[in-house]
Structures are given as C-alpha cells and as structure tokens.
VEXKOL-181416 format. One record per residue: residue number from 1; x, y, z of N, C-alpha, C in turn. Coordinates in pm, 1 decimal. Example, Ala and Ser with C-alpha at 12.3 -4.5 7.8 and 13.67 -1.06 7.14 Angstrom:
# VEXKOL-181416
+-----+----------+----------+----------+----------+----------+----------+----------+----------+----------+
:   n :      n_X :      n_Y :      n_Z :     ca_X :     ca_Y :     ca_Z :      c_X :      c_Y :      c_Z :
+-----+----------+----------+----------+----------+----------+----------+----------+----------+----------+
:   1 :   1319.0 :   -569.0 :    780.0 :   1230.0 :   -450.0 :    780.0 :   1320.0 :   -330.0 :    780.0 :
:   2 :   1285.0 :   -225.0 :    708.0 :   1367.0 :   -106.0 :    714.0 :   1290.0 :      3.0 :    787.0 :
+-----+----------+----------+----------+----------+----------+----------+----------+----------+----------+
END
This chain:
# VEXKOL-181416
+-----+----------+----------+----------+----------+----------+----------+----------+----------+----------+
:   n :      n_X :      n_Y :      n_Z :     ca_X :     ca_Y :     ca_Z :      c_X :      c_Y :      c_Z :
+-----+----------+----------+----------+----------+----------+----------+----------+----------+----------+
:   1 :   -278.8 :    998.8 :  -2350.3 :   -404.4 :   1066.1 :  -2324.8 :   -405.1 :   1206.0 :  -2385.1 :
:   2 :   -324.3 :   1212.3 :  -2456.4 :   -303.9 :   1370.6 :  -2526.4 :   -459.5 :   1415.7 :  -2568.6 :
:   3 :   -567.0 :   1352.1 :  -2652.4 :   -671.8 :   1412.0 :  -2694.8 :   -776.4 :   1365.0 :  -2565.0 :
:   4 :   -729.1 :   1304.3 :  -2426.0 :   -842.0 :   1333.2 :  -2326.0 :   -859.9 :   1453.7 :  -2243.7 :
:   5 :   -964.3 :   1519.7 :  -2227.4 :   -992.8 :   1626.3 :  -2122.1 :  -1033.3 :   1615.3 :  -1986.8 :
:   6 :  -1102.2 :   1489.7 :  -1994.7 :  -1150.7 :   1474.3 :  -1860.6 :  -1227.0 :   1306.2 :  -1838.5 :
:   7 :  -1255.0 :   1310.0 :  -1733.2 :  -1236.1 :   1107.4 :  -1689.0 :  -1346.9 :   1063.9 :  -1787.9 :
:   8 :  -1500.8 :   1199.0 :  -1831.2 :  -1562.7 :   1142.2 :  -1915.7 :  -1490.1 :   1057.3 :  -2078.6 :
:   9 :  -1433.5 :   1178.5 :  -2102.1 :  -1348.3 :   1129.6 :  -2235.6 :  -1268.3 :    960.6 :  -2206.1 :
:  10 :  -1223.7 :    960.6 :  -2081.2 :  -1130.2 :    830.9 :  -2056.0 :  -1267.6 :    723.9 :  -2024.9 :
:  11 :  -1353.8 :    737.5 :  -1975.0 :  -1464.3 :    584.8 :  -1988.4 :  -1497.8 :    595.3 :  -2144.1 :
:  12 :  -1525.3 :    734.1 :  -2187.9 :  -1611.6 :    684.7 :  -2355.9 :  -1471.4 :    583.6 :  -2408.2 :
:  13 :  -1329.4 :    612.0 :  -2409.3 :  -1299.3 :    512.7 :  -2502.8 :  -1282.7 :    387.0 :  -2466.1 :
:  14 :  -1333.9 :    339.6 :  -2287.1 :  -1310.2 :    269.0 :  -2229.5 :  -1130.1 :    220.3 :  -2151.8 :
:  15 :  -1083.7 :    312.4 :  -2124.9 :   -986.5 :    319.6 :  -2038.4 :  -1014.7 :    215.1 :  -1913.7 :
:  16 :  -1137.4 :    252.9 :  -1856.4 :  -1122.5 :    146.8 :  -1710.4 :  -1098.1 :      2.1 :  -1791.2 :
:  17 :  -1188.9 :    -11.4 :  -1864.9 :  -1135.4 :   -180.3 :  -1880.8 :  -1000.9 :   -211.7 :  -1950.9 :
:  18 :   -921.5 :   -174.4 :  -1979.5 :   -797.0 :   -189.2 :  -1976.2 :   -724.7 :   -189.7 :  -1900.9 :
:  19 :   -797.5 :   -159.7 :  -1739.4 :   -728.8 :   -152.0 :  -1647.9 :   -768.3 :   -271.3 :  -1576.4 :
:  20 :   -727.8 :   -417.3 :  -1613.2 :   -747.4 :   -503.0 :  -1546.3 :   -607.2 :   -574.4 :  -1510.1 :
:  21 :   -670.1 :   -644.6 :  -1413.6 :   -467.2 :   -634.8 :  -1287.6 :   -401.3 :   -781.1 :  -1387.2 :
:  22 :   -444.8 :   -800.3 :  -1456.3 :   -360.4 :   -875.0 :  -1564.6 :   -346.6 :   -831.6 :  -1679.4 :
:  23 :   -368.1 :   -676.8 :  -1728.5 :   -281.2 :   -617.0 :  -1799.9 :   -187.9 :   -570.0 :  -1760.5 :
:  24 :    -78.8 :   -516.9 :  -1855.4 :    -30.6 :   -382.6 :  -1867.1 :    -35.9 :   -252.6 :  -1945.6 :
:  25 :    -75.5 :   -146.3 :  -1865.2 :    -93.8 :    -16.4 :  -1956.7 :    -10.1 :     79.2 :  -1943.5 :
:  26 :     22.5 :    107.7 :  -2069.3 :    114.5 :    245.8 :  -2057.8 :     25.3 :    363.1 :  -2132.4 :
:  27 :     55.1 :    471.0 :  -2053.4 :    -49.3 :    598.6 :  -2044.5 :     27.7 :    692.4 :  -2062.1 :
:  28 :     66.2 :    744.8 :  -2128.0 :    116.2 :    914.6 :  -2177.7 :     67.1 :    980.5 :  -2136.7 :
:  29 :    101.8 :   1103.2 :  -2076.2 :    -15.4 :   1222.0 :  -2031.7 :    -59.9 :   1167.7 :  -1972.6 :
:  30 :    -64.1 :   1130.3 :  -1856.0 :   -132.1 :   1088.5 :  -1765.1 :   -208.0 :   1174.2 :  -1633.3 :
:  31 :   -120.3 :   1280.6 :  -1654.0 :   -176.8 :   1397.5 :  -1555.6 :   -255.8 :   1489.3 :  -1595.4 :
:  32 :   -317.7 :   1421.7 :  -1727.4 :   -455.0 :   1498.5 :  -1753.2 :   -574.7 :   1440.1 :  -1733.8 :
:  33 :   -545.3 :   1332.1 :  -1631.3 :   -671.5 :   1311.8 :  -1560.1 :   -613.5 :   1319.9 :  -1356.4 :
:  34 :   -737.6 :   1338.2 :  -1320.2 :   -668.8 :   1327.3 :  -1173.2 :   -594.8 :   1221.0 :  -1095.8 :
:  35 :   -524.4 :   1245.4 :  -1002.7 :   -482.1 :   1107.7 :   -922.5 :   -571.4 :    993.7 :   -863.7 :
:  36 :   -706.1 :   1064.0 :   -837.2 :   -794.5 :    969.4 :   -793.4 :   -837.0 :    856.1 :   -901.6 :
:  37 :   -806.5 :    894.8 :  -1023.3 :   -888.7 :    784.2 :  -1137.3 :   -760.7 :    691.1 :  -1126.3 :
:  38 :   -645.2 :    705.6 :  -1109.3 :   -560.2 :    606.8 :  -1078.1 :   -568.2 :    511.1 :  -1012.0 :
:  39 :   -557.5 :    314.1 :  -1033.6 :   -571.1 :    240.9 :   -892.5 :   -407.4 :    228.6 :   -844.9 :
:  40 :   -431.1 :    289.1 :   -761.5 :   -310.6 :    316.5 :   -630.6 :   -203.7 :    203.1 :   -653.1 :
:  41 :   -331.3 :     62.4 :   -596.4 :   -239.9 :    -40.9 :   -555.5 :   -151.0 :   -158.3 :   -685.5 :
:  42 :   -168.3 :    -39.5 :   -796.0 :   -118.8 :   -127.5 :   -903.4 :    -54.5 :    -20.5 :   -999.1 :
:  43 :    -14.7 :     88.6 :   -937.7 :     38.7 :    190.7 :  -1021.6 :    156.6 :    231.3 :  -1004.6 :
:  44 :    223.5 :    191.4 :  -1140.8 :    415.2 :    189.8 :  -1185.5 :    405.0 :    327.7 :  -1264.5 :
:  45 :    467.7 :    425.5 :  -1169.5 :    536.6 :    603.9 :  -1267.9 :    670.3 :    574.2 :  -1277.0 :
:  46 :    704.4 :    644.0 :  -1392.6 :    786.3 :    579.2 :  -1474.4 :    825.3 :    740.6 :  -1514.1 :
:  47 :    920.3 :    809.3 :  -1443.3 :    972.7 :    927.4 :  -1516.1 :   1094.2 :    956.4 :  -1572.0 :
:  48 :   1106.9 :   1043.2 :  -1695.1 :   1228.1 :   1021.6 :  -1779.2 :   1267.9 :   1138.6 :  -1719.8 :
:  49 :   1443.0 :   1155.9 :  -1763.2 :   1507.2 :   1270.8 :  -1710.5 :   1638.8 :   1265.9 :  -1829.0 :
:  50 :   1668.1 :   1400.5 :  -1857.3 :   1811.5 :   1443.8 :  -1931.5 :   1876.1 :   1549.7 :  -1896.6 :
:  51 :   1958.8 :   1494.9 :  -1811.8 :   2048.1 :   1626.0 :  -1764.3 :   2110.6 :   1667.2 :  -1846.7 :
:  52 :   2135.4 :   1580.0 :  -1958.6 :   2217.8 :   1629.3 :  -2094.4 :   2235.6 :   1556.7 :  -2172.6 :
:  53 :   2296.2 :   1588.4 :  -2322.2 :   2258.2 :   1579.7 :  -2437.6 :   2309.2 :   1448.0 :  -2434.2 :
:  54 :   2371.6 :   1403.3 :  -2374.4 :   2430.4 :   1232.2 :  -2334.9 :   2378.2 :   1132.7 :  -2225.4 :
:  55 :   2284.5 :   1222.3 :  -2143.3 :   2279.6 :   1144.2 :  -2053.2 :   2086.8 :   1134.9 :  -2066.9 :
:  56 :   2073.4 :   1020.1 :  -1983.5 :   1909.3 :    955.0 :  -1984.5 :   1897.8 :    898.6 :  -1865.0 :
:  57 :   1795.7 :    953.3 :  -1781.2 :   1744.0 :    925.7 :  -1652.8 :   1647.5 :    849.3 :  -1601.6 :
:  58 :   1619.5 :    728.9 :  -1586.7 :   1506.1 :    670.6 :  -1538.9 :   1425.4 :    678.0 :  -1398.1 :
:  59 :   1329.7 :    704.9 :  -1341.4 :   1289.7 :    667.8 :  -1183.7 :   1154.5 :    627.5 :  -1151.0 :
:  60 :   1162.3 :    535.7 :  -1074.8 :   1070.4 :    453.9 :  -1094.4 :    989.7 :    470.9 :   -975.7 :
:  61 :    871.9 :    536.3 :   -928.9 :    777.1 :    525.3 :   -827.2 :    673.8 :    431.9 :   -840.8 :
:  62 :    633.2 :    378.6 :   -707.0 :    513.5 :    344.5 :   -701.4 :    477.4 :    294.4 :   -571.6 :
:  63 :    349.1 :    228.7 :   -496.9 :    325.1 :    142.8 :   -414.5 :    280.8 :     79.9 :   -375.0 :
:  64 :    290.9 :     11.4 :   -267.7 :    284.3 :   -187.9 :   -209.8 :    345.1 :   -201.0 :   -251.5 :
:  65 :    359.6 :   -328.4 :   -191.4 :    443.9 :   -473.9 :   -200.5 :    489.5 :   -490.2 :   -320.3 :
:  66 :    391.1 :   -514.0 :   -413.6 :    403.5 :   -593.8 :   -522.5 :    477.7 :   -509.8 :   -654.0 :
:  67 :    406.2 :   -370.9 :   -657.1 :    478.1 :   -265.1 :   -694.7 :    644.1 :   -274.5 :   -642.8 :
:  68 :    688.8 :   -265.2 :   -516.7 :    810.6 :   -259.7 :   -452.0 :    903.5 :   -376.2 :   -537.4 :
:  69 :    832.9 :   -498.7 :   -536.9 :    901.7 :   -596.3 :   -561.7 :    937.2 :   -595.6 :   -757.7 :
:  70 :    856.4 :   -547.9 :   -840.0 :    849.5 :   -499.7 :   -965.3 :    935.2 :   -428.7 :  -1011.2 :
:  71 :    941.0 :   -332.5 :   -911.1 :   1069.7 :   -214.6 :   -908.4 :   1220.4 :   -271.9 :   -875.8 :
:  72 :   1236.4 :   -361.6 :   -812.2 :   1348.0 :   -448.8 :   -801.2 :   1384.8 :   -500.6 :   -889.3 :
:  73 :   1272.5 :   -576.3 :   -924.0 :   1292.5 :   -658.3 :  -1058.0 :   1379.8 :   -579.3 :  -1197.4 :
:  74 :   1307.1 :   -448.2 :  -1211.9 :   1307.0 :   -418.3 :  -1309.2 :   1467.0 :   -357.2 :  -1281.6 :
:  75 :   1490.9 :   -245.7 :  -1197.3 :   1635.6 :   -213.5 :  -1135.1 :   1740.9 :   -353.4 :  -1149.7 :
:  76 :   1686.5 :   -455.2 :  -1126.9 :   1804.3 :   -585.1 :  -1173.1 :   1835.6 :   -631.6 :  -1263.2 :
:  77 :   1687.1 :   -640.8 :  -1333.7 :   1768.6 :   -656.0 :  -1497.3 :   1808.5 :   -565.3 :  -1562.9 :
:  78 :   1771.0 :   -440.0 :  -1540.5 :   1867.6 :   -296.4 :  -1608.6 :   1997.0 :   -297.1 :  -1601.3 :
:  79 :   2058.8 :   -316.7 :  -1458.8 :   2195.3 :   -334.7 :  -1428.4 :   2246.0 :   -484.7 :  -1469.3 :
:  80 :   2208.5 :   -552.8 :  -1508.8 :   2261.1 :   -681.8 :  -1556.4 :   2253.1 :   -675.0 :  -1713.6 :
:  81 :   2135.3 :   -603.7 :  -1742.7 :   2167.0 :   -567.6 :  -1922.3 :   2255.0 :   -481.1 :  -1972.3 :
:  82 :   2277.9 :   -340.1 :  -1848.8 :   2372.6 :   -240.6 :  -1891.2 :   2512.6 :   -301.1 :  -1834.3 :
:  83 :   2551.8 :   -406.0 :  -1792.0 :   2705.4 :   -453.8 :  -1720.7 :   2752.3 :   -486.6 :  -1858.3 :
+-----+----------+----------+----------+----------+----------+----------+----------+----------+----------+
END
C-alpha cells in the first residue's frame, strides 16, 4: 500500500474485492490504512524481526479459531522444513 493515503485510494483500486474469504492477500504497509478497514475474523499479521545480521524473526498474530488453527499449521510445517 506504499502509494495509498487513505481507504478512498484503497476502494478506487478495489482492495475490498480482493478481500474475499477464498483469497489470499498480502498487503505491505498496511498501517496506512486504519484497523477498522481490516476484517478481524480473517486477519493473519505476519511480522519480521532481525536481531542481527544472522538472525530472522518471524511472529505470527491473529484471531479466531480458524486464524488459531492456520497459525499452527503454519508453525508445523516451519519446524518440519527447518529440522
């Protein structure tokens, strides 16, 4: 969302309809629109971290159920790809 300013800019290019619960969207800059344009019950944050020049941090928020169970998912095959 780097060239959006505000939720108008995110309907002109049509953002909501990409937001249908059988996609997936990944959103850069995402905190240049508010939390409210977010749907709650289907929203995976995904934050990076480097404590250092070797190391790479993943953490994964979100919530419900289904979210919860996603986050498992994804935490299991990480550790079964990085073993």
């Amino acid at each position: 969302l780097y060239r959006i300013h505000d939720e108008m800019d995110a309907e002109a290019i049509g953002l909501w309809e990409l937001m249908d619960p059988n996609n997936v969207v990944a959103v850069e800059w995402a905190e240049r629109l508010a939390d409210d344009f977010w749907p709650d019950e289907r929203l995976l944050t995904i934050a990076f971290r480097s404590p250092d020049a070797d190391t790479r941090q993943l953490a994964l928020f979100g919530c419900g159920l289904q979210i919860s169970d996603l986050i498992k998912e994804i935490s299991s095959f990480w550790k079964d790809a990085t073993s």
